[in-house]
C-alpha positions in Angstrom: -78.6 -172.7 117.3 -79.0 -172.8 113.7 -79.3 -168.8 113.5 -76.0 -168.3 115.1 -74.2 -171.0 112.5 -75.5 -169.0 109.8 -74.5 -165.5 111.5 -71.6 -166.5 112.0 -71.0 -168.3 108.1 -72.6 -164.7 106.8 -69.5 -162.9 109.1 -67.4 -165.4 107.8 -68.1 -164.0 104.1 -68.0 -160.7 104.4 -64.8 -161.5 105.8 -63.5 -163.2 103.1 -64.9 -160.2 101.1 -63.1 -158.0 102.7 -59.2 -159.7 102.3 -60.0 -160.3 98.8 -60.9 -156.4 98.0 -57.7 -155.7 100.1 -55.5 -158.3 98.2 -56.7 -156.5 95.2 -56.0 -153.0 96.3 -52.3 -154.3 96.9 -52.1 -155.8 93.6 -53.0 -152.7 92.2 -50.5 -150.8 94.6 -47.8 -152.7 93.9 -48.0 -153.0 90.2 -48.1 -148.7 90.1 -45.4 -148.2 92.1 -43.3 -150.7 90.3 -43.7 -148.8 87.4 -42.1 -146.0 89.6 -38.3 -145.8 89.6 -37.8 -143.2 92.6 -40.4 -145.6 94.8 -38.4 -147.6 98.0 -37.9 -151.4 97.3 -38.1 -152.0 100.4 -41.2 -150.7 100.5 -42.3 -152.8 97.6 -41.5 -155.9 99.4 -43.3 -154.8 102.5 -46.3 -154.7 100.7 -46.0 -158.1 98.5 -45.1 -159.7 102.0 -48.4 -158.4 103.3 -50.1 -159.3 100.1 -49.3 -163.2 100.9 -50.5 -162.7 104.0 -53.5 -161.6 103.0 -53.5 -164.3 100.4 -52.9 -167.5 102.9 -55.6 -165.7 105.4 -57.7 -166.0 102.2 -56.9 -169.8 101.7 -57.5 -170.6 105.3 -60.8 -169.0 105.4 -61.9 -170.4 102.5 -61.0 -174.1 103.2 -63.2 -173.7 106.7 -66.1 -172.8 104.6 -66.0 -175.6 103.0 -68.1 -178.5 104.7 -66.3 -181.3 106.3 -67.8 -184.6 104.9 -67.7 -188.3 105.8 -66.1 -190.8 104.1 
């Protein structure tokens, strides 16, 4: 029982990993083609909209890897 907790805690990270180095590739997206004046706003807010996506998903998987303790 205790492999699969810490299989699934390791999945958990690279997880988490892998929305961060996403969030950043937006940021770095986004912040290049702003600097562009022929580039599509809409297309701009596309991607920040899926940037705060990425973001809560972040948040969310963070807080569950935080332990639960008793008070």
């Amino acid at each position: 029982m205790t492999d699969k907790v810490e299989t699934e805690c390791f999945k958990e990270l690279d997880r988490l990993r892998e929305l961060r180095v996403s969030h950043r590739d937006l940021d770095y997206l986004i912040d290049h083609l702003q600097g562009d004046p022929m580039v599509d706003q809409l297309r701009i807010r596309r991607l920040k909209k899926r940037k705060l996506l990425l973001k809560d998903m972040i948040t969310t998987l963070e807080s569950e890897l935080i332990p639960d303790l008793d008070a």
